[in-house]
Backbone bond lengths (Angstrom), bond angles and torsions (degrees), N, CA, C in turn:
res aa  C-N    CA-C-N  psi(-1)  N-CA   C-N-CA  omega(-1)  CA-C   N-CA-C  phi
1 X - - - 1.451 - - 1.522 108.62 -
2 X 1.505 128.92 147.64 0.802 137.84 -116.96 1.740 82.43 -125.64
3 X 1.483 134.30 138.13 1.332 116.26 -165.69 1.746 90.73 -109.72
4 X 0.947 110.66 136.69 1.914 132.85 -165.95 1.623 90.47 -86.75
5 X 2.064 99.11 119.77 1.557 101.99 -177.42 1.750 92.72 -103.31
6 X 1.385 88.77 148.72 1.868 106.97 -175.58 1.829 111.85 -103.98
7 X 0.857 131.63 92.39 0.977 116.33 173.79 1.869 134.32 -63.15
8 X 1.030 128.04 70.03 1.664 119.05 -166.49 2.005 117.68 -31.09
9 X 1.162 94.72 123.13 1.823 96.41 -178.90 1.459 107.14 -114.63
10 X 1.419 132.62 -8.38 0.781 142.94 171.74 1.544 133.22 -62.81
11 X 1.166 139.24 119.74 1.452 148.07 -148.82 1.647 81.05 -72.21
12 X 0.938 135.30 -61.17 1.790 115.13 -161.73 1.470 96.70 139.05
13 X 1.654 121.56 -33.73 1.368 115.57 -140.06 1.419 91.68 -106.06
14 X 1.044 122.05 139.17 1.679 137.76 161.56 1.792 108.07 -60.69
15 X 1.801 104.29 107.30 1.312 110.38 -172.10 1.721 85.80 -85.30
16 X 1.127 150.20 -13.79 0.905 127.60 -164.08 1.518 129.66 -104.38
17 X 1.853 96.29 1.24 1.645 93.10 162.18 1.198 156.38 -50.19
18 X 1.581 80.78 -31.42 2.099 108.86 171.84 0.919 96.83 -97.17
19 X 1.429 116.58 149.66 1.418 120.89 128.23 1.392 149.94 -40.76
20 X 1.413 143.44 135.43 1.019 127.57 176.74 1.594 123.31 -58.72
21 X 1.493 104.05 138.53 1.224 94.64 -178.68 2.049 121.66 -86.37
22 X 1.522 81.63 149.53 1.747 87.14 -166.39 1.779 113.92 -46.88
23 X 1.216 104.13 -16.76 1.708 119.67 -156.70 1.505 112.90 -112.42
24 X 1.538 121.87 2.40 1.369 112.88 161.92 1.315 100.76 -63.96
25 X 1.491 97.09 -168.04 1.538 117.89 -159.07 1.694 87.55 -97.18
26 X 1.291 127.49 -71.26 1.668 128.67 -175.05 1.624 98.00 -60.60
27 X 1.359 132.81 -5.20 1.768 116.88 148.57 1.729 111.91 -82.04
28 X 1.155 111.66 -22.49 1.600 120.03 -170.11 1.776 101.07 -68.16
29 X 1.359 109.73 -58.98 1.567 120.49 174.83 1.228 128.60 -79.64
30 X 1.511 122.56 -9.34 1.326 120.35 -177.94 1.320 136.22 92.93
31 X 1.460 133.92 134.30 1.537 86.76 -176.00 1.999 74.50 -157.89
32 X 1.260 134.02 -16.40 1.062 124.52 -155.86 1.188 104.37 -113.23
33 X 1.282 139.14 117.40 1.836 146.11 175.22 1.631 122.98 -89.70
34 X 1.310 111.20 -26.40 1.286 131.19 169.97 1.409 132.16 162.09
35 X 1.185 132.34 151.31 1.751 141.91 -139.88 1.475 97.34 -38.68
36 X 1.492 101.73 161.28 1.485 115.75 -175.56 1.363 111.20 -112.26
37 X 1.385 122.74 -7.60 1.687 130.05 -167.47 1.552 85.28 -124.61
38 X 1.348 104.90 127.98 1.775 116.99 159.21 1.897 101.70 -53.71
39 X 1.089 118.84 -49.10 1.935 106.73 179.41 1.517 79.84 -67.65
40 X 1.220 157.52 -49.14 1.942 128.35 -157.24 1.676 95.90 -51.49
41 X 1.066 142.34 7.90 1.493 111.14 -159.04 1.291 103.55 -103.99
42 X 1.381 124.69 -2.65 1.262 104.55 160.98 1.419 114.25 -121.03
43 X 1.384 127.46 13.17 1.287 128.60 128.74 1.409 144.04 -5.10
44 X 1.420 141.45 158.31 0.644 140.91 159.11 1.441 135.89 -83.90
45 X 1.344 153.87 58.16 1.288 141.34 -87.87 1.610 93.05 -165.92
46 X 1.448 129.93 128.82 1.397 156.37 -169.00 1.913 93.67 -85.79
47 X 1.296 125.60 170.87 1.424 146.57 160.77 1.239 117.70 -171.60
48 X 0.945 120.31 120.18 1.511 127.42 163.93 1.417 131.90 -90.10
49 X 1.362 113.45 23.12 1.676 108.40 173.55 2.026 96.62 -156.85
50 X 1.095 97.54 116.19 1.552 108.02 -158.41 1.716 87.38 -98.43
51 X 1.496 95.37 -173.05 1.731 107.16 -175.13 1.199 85.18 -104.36
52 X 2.065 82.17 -164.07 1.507 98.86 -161.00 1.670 106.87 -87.43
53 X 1.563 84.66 -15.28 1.813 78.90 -172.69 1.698 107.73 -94.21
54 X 1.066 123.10 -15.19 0.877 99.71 162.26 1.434 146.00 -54.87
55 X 1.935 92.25 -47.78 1.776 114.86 151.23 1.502 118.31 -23.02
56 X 1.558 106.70 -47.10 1.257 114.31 -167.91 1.850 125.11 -74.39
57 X 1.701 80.95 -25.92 2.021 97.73 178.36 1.427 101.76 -91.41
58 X 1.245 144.45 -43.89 1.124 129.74 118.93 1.675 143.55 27.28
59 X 1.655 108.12 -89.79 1.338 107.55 144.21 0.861 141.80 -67.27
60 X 1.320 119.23 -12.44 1.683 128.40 -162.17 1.585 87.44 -87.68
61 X 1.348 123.63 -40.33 1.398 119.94 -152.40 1.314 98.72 -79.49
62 X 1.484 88.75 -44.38 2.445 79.44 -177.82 1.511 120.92 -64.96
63 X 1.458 94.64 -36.66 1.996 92.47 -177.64 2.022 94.04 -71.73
64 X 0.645 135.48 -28.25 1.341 124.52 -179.82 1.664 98.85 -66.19
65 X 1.148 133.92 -43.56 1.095 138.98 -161.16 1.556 90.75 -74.13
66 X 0.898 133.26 -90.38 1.161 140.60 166.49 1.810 121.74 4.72
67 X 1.449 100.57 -66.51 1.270 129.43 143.39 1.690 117.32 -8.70
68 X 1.598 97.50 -76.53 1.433 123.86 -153.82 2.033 88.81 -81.42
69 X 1.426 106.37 -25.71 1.598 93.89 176.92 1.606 106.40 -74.22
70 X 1.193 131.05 -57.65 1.100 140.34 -164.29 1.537 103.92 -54.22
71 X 1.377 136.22 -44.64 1.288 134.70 -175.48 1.588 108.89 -77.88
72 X 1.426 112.02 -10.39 1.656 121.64 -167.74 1.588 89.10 -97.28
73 X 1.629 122.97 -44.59 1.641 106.24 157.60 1.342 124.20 -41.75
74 X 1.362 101.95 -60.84 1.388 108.59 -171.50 2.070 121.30 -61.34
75 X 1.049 115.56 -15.72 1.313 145.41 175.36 1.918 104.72 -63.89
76 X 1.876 84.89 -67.67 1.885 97.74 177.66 1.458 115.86 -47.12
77 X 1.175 78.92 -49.88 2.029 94.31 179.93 2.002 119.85 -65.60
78 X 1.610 89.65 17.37 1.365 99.96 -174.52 1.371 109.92 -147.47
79 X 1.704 98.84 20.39 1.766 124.19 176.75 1.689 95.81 40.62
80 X 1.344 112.59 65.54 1.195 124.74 147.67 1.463 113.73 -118.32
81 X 1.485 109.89 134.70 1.975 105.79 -170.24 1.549 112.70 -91.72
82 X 1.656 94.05 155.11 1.287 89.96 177.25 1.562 132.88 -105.98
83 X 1.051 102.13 117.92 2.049 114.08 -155.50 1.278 103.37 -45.52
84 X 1.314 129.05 -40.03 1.528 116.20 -159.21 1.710 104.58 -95.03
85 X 1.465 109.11 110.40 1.706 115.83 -163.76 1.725 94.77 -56.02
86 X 1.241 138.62 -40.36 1.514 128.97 -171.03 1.480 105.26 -44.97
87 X 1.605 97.80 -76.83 1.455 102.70 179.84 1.680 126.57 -63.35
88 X 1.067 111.52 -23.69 1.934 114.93 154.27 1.653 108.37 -43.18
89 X 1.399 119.84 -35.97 1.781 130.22 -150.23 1.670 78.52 -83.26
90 X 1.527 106.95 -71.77 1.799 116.74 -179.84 1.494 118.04 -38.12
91 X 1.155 106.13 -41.86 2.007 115.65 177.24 1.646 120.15 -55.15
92 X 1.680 75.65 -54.34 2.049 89.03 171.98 1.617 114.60 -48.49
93 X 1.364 113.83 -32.76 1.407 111.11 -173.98 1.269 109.34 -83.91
94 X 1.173 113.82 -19.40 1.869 105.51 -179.59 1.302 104.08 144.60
95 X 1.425 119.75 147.70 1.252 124.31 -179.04 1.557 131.54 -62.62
96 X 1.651 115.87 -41.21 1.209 121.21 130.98 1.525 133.99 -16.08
97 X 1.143 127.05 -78.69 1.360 140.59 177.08 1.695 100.99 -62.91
98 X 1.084 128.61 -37.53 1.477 136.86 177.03 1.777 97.59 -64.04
99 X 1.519 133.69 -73.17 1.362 119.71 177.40 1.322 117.82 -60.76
100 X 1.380 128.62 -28.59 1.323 134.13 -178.49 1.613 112.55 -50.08
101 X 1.321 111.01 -59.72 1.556 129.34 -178.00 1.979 109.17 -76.44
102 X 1.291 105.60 -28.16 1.244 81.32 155.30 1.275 142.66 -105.56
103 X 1.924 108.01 5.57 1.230 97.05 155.48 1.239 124.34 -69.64
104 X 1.298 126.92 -28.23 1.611 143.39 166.33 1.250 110.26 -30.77
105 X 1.126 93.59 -90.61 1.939 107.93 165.13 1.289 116.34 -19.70
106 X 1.369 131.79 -62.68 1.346 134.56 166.49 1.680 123.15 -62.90
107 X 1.126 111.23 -54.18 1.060 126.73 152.72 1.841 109.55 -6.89
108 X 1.530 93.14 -83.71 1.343 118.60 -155.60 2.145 101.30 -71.74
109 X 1.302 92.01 -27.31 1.601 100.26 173.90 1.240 120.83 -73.31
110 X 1.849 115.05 -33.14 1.230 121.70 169.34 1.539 108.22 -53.61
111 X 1.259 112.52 -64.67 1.685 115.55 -169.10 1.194 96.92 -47.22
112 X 0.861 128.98 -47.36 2.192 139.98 -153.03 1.819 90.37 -45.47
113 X 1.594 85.35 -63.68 1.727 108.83 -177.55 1.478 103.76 -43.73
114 X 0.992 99.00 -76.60 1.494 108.68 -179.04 1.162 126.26 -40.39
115 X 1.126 138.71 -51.56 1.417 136.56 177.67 2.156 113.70 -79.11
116 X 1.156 103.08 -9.92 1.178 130.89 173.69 1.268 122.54 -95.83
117 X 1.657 130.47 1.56 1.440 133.24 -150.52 1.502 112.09 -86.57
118 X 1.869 107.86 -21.93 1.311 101.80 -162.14 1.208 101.97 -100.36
119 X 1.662 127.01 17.13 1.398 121.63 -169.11 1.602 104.11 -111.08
120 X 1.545 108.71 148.40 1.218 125.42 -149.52 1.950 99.51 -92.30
121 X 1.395 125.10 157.15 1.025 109.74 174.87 1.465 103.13 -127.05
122 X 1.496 130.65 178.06 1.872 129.74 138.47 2.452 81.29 79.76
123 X 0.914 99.59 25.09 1.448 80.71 -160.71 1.299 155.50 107.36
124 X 1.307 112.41 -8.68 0.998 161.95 -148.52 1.482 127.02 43.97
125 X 1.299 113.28 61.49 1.221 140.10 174.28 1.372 133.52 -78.03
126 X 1.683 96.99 -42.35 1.635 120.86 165.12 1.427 114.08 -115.90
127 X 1.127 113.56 156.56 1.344 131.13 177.90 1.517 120.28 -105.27
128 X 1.532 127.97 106.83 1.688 108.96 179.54 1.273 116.75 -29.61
129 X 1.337 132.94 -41.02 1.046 146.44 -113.37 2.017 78.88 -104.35
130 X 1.156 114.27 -41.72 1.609 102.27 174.47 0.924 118.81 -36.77
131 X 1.329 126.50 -50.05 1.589 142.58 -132.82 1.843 83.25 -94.38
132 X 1.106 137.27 -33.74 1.509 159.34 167.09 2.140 97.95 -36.42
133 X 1.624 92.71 -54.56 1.268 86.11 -155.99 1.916 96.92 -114.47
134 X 1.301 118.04 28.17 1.048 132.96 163.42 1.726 130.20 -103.24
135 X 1.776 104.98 -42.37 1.357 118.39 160.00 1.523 125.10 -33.96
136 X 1.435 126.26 -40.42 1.299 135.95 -169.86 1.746 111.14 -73.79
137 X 1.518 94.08 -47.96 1.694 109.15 168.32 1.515 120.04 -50.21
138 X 1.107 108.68 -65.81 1.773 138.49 164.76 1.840 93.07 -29.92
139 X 0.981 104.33 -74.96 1.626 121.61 -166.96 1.751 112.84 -53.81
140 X 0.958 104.77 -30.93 2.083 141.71 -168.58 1.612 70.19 -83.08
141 X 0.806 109.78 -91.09 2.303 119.57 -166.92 1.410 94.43 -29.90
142 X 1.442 126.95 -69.12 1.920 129.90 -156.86 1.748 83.87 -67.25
143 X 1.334 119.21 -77.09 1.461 108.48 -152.97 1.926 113.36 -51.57
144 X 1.220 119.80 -28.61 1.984 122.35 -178.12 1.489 91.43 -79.69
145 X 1.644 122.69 -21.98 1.624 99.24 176.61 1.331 93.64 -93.16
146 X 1.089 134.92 -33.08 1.514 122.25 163.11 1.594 130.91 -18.84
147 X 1.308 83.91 -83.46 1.773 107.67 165.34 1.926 128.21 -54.46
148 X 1.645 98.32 -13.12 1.250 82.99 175.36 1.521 94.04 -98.77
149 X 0.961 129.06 -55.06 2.112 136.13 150.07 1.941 95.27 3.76
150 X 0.868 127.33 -56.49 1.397 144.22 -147.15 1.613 98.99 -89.90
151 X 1.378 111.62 -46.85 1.833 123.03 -167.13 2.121 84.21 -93.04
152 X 1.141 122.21 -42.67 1.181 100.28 175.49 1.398 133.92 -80.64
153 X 1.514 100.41 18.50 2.094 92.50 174.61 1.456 106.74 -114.12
């Protein structure tokens, strides 16, 4: 038998000490959707190009948010208070600055989620990524008690 010659093509150097950097061009466009090793899956593991549904919990969650500010104006303006003291502090300043900061707030919580979705919590029992597709529901509950709050004054 015939002994199989290997040629080495490999630079020598371990590409995998660093990290990739955020600012190449294949980090700029994306290229990874989720783990590449059957053991990565319960890993801790980054992606940069999500689905469609996620897109969709996503939007759903901010325009609800959005939503849920505008009827929480409309509520104040009907000397009903607003429970959560942060956003009471934001309201006092003006209605403007009141939706502004909580799209922020949400905003900035979505990404949190998001870039955080594939990591495991409690043990790995839960998934961030629940809390992803739970927010919209949650939000669906505050804004219909909203709106009935709103049709009953």
């Amino acid at each position: 038998m015939e002994k199989f010659q290997f040629n080495e093509r490999r630079s020598g150097g371990e590409r995998r000490t660093r990290p990739t950097s955020p600012f190449t061009l294949p980090s700029l466009l994306g290229s990874r959707r989720h783990f590449r090793r059957k053991e990565d899956a319960r890993k801790f593991f980054y992606v940069d190009m999500y689905s469609k549904s996620t897109a969709a919990l996503i939007f759903s969650t901010m325009t609800l948010s959005i939503v849920d500010a505008f009827l929480t104006l409309k509520l104040v303006g009907e000397n009903v208070t607003e429970v959560n003291p942060v956003m009471g502090f934001f309201l006092n300043m003006g209605p403007l600055q009141f939706i502004m900061v909580k799209w922020l707030m949400t905003a900035f919580g979505l990404v949190t989620l998001l870039i955080l979705k594939n990591h495991y919590l409690w043990g790995g029992r839960f998934r961030i990524a629940g809390v992803l597709f739970i927010l919209p529901f949650l939000y669906l509950i505050l804004v219909s008690y909203e709106i009935m709050m709103v049709l009953n004054l």
